[in-house]
C-alpha positions as CSV (number, residue, x, y, z in Angstrom):
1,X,126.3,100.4,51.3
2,X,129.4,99.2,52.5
3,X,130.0,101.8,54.9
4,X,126.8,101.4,57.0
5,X,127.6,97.7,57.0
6,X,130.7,98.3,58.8
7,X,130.0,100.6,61.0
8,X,127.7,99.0,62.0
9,X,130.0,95.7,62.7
10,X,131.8,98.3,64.8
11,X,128.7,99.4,66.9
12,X,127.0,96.6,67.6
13,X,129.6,95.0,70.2
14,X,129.4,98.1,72.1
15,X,125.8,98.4,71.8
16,X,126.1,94.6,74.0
17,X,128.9,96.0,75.8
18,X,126.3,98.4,77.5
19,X,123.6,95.8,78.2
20,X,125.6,93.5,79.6
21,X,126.9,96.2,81.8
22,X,123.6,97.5,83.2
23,X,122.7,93.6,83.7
24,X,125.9,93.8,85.5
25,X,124.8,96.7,87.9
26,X,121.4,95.3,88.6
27,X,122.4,91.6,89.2
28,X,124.4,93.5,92.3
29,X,122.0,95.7,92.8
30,X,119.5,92.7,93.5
31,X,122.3,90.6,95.3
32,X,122.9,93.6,97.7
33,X,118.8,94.0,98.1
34,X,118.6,90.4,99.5
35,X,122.0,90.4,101.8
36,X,120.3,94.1,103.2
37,X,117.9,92.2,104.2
38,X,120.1,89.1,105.9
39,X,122.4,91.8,108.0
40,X,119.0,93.4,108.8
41,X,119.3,96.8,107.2
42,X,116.2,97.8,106.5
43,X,116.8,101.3,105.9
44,X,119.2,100.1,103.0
45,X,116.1,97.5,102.1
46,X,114.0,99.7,101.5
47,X,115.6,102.5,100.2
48,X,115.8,99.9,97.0
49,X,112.1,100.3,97.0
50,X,110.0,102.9,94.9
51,X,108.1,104.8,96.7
52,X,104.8,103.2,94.7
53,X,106.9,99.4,95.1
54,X,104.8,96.7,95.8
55,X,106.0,93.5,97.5
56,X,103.5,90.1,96.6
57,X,105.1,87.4,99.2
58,X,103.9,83.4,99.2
59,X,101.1,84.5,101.6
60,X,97.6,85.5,99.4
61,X,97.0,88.1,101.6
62,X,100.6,89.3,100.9
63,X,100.2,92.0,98.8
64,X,101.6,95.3,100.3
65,X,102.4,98.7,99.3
66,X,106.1,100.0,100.5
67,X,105.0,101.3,103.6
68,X,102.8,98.1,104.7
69,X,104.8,96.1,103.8
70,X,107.3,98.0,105.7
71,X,105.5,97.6,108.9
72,X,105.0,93.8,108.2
73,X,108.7,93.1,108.0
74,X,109.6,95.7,110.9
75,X,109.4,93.6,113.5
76,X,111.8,90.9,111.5
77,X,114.5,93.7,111.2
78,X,114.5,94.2,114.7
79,X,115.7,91.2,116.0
80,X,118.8,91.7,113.9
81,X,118.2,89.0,111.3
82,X,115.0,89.4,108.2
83,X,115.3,86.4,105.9
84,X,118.3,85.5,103.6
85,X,117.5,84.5,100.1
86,X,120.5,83.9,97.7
87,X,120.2,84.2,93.7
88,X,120.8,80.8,92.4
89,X,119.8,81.5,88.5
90,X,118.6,85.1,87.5
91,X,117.6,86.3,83.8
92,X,117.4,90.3,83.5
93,X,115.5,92.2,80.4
94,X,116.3,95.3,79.8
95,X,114.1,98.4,77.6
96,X,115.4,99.5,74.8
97,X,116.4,102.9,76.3
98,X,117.7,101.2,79.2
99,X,115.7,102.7,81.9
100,X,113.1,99.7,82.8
101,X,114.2,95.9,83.7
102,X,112.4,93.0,84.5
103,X,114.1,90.0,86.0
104,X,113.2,86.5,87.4
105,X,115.1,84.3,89.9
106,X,115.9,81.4,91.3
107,X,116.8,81.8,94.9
108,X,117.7,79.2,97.8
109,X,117.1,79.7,101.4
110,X,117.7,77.6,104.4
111,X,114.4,75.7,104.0
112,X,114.3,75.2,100.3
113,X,114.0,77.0,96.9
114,X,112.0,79.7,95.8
115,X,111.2,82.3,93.0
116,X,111.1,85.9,92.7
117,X,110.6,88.4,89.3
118,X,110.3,91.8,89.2
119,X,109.8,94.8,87.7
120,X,112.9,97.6,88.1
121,X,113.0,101.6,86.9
122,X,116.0,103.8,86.6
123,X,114.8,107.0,88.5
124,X,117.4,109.6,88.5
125,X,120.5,107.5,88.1
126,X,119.1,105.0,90.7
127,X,117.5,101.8,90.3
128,X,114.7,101.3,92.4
129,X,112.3,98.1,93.0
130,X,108.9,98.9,91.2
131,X,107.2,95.7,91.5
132,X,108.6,92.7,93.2
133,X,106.9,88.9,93.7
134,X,108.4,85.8,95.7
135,X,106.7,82.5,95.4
136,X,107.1,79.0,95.7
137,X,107.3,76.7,93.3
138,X,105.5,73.5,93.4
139,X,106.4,70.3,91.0
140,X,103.5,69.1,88.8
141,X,102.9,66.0,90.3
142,X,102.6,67.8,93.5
143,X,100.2,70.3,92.6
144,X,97.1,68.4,93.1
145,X,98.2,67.5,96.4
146,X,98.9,71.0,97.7
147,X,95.7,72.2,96.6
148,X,93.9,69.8,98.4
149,X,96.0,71.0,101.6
150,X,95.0,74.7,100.4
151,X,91.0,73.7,100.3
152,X,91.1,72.2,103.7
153,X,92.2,75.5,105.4
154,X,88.9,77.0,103.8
């Protein structure tokens, strides 16, 4: 009984070790994502992307597969500059076996905060976007307000 116990004491910082590590790799991963797309490199963008990724922006009529959503931003890329978020606060969830992450964020951009969360896959040694969403948070005792701005563009 006293054998399991211990080894156990031995395993379990390792066992945290390697989650903090692929935390680690994918809080870079997700830095580099967002400076790809502040130096405009798209084909680095999107290479982060699965192939079956889909980006929901702030818009409701933003919700694009890879490709359209692709298209959308093309025009962005090409004049040399996208957008430029920068993670403020980010929490990261890993699977069990290490292969699927989910993360939120906090990120700041040059005309105020927003949100993003998503949903990443390990896919032969990469990590690749699955599912990504950027909103915008709006206070409580602001809501009411912005959804009476909202009804008017009906």
């Amino acid at each position: 009984m006293i054998k399991p116990f211990i080894f156990s004491l031995i395993l379990f910082p390792f066992l945290l070790l390697g989650q903090d590590t692929v935390k680690n790799q994918l809080n870079t991963f997700l830095d580099e994502w967002h400076d790809d797309a502040s130096k405009a490199d798209m084909e680095a963008y999107f290479s982060k992307i699965d192939t079956d990724g889909i980006y929901i922006g702030t818009d409701a009529t933003e919700n694009w597969t890879k490709l359209a959503f692709f298209d959308w931003s093309k025009p962005y890329f090409d004049k040399g500059k996208a957008w430029e978020f920068h993670a403020v606060e980010r929490n990261i969830f890993c699977s069990e076996d290490r292969d699927l992450a989910w993360f939120d964020e906090q990120l700041e951009a040059s005309y105020g905060m927003l949100r993003g969360s998503g949903v990443l896959r390990l896919e032969n040694g990469e990590w690749k976007i699955m599912h990504y969403v950027l909103s915008l948070p709006v206070p409580n005792e602001k809501f009411n307000k912005i959804l009476e701005v909202l009804s008017e563009q009906e």
